[in-house]
C-alpha positions as CSV (number, residue, x, y, z in Angstrom):
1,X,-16.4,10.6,7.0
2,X,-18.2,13.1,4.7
3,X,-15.1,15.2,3.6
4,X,-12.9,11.9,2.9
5,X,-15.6,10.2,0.9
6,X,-15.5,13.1,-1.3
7,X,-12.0,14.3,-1.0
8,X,-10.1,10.7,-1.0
9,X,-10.1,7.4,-2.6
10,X,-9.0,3.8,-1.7
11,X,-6.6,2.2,-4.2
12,X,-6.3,-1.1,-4.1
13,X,-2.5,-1.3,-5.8
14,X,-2.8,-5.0,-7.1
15,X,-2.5,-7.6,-10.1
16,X,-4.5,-10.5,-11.8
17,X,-2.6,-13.0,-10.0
18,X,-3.4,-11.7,-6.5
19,X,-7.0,-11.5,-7.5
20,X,-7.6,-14.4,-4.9
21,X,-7.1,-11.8,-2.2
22,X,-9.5,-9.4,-2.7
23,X,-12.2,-11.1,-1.6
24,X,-10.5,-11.5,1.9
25,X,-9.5,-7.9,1.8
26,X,-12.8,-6.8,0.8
27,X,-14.6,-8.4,3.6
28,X,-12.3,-7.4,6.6
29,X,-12.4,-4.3,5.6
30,X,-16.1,-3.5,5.8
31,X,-15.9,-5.5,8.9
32,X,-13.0,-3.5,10.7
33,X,-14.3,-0.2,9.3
34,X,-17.9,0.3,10.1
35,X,-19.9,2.0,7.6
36,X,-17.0,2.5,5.2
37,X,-18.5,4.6,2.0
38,X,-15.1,5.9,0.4
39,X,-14.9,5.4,-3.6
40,X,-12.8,2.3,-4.2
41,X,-10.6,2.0,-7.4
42,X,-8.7,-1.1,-8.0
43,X,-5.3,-1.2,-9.9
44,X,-5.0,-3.9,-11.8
45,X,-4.4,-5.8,-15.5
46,X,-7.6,-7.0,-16.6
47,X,-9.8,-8.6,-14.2
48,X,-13.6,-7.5,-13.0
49,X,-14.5,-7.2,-9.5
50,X,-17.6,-6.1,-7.6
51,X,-18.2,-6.5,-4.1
52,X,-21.9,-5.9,-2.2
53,X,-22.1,-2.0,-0.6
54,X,-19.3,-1.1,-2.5
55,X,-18.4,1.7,-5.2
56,X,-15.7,0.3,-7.0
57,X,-14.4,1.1,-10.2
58,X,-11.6,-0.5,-12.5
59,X,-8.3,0.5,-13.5
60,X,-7.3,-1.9,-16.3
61,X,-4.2,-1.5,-17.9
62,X,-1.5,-4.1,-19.0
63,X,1.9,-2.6,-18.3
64,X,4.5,-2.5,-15.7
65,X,3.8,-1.6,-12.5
66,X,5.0,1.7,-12.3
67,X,3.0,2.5,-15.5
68,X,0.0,0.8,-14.0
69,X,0.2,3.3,-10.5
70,X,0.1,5.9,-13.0
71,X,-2.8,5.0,-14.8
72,X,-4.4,4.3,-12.3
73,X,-3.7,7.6,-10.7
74,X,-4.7,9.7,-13.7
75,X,-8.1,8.0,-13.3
76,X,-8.8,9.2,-9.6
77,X,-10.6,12.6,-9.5
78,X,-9.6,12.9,-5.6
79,X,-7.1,15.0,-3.8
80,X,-5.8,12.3,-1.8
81,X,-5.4,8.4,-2.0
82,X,-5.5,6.2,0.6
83,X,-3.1,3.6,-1.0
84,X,-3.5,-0.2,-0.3
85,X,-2.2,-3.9,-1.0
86,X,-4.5,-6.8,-1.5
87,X,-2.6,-8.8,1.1
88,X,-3.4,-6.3,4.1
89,X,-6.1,-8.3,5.9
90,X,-6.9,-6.0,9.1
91,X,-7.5,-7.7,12.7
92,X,-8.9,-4.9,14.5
93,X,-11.7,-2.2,13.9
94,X,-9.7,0.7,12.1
95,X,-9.3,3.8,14.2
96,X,-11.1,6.0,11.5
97,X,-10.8,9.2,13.5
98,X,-6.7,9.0,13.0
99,X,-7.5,8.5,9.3
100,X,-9.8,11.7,9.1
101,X,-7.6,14.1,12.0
102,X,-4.8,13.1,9.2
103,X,-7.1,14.5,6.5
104,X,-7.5,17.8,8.1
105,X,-3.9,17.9,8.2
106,X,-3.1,17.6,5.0
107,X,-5.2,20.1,4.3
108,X,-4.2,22.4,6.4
109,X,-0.1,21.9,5.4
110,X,-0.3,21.8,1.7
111,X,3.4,20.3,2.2
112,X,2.6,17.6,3.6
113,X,3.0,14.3,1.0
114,X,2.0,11.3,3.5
115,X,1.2,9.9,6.5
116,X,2.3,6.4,6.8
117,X,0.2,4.0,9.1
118,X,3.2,1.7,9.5
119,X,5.7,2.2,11.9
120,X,9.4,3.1,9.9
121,X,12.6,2.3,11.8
122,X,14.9,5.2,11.1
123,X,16.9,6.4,14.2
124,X,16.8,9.7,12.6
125,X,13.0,10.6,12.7
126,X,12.0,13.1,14.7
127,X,8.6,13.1,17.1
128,X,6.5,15.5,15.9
129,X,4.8,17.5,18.1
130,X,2.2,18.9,16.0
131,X,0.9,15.5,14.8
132,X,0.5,13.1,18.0
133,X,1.4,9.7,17.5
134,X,3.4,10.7,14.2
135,X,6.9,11.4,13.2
136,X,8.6,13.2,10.6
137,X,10.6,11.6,7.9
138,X,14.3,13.2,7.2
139,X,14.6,14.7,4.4
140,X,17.1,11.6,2.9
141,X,15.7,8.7,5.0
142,X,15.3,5.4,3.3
143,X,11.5,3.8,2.2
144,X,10.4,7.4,2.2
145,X,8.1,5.9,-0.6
146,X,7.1,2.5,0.8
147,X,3.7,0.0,-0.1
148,X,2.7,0.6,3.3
149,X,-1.2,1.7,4.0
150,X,-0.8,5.8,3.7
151,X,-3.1,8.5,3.3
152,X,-1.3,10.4,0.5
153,X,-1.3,13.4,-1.3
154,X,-2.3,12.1,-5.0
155,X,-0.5,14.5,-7.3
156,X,2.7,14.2,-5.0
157,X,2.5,10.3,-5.1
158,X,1.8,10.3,-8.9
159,X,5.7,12.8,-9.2
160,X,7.3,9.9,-7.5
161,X,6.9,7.4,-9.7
162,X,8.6,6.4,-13.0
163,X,7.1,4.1,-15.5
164,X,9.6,1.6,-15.5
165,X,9.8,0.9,-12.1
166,X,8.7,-2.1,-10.0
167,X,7.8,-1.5,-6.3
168,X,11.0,-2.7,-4.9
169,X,13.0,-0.1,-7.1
170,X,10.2,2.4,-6.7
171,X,10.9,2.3,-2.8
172,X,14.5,1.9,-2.9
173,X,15.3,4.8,-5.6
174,X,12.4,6.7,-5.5
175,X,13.3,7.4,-2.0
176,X,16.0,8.5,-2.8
177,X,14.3,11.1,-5.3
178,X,11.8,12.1,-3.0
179,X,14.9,14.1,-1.3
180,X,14.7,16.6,-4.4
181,X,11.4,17.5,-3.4
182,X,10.1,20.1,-0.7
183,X,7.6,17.7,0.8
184,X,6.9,16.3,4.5
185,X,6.9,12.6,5.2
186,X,5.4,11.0,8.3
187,X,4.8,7.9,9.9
188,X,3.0,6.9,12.9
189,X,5.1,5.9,15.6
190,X,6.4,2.4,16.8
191,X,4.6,3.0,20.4
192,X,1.5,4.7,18.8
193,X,-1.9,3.0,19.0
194,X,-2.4,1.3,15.5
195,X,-4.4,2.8,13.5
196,X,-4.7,0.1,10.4
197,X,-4.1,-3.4,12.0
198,X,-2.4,-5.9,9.7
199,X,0.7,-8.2,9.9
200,X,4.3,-6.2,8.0
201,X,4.4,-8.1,5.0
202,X,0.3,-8.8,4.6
203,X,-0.7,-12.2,4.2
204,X,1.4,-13.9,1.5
205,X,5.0,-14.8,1.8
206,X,6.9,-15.1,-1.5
207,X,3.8,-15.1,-3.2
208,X,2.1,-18.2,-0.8
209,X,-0.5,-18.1,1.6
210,X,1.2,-17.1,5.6
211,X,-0.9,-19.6,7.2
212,X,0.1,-18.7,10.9
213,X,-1.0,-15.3,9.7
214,X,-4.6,-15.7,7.7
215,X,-5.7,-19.3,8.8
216,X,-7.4,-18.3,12.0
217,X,-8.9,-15.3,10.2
218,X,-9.9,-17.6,7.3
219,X,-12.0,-19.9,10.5
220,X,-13.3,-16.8,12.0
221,X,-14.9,-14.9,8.8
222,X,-14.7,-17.8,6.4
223,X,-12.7,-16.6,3.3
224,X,-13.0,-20.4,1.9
225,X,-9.8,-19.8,0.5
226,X,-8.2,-22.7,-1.9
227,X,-5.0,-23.3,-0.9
228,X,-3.7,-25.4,-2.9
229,X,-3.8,-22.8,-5.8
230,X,-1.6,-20.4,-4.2
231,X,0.4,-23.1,-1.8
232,X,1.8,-21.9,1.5
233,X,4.5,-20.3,3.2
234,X,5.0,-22.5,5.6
235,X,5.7,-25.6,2.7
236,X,7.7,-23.1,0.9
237,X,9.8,-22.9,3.8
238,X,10.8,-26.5,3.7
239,X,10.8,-27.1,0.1
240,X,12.3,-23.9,-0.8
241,X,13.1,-24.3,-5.3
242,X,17.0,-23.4,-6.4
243,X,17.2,-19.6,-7.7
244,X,18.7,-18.8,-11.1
245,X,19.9,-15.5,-11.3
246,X,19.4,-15.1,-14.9
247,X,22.3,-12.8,-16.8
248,X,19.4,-10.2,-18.4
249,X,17.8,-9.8,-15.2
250,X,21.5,-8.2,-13.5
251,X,21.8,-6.4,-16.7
252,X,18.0,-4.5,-16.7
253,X,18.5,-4.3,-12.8
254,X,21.3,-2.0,-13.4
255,X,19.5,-0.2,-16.3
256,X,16.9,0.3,-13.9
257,X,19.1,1.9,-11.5
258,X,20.7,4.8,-13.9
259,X,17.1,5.3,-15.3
260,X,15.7,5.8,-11.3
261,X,18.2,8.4,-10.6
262,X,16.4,10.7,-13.4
């Protein structure tokens, strides 16, 4: 755990509005990894947040999201970033010897950008043989880039990204960049032990609370989370509100696009 305490950094990739998870997040996460002493940084607009044990530090910066990543990037001394959402409530004790062998690989293969701790269904990845329980990426597979938990290299990460993005264009197009460069991708594979265990998606649905998902979790750690704040899934489901697609939003999504391709 030494050489990743110095040598990596969790960031938490978050907002103001989502500030309600950390808490949550926080707590299972120096319950499912034991002794956790990495340097924390969270990403995020404004807000404070300290939690007990902790080294955390703030990156504050009101801008898009893409700018934000960056930012918050730039501020990270590390070589590598093991890159987070505030939604990802683990279940299980984290398999921190996976995290670490994954360490030593990177540094061994300078080439290597990521190693994604989600599973990533692309009939084209190949099983690697040289890292167990991981396969590669091809070279123009989609969600190359994705918000999954990864242990990434921090200057590639920070090439990836363009200011004006938001994280569904950063995954969709800067995938698609990502092809350009000379860099390996991996993800852990579908039948591979898990090695960070949270539900795809985290714990919010369109923004609400995924009771099925983080009530029984709230009853066995006690989050004491308001619901009625964020409101849930589950009543969004049945009372789902009439979309407008408003005209400037088509317009800057296509703007978006030609700017991504850069």
């Amino acid at each position: 755990m030494n050489n990743l305490k110095q040598n990596c950094t969790l960031l938490l990739n978050t907002c103001d509005s989502y500030s309600d998870c950390w808490e949550p997040f926080f707590k299972l996460l120096t319950v499912q990894w034991k002794n956790f002493d990495m340097n924390v940084v969270i990403n995020t607009e404004s807000k404070r947040y300290t939690y007990e044990g902790l080294n955390i530090k703030m990156s504050n910066c009101r801008a898009s999201w893409g700018k934000r990543l960056i930012t918050a990037l730039d501020s990270i001394d590390s070589k590598y970033i093991l890159f987070c959402l505030e939604d990802f409530l683990l279940e299980s004790p984290v398999a921190v010897e996976e995290v670490e062998k994954c360490y030593e690989y990177m540094e061994q293969n300078p080439d290597i950008a990521c190693f994604c701790f989600y599973p990533t269904e692309d009939q084209n990845n190949m099983r690697s043989q040289k890292y167990v329980g991981f396969e590669q990426r091809p070279q123009s597979g989609e969600y190359r880039l994705n918000c999954q938990i990864a242990l990434w290299n921090r200057e590639k990460l920070r090439s990836y990204i363009r200011p004006h993005e938001n994280p569904w264009e950063w995954e969709l197009y800067g995938s698609r960049r990502s092809s350009r460069y000379n860099a390996e991708f991996y993800s852990i594979c579908n039948d591979a032990p898990k090695v960070f265990d949270y539900k795809n998606g985290g714990a919010l649905r369109r923004g609400r609370w995924w009771m099925e998902m983080v009530l029984p979790l709230d009853k066995q750690y006690g989050f004491n989370i308001d619901y009625s704040k964020r409101g849930t899934f589950e009543d969004f489901q049945q009372n789902p509100p009439k979309r407008k697609r408003k005209l400037w939003r088509g317009i800057k999504n296509r703007i978006n696009k030609l700017r991504s391709l850069i």
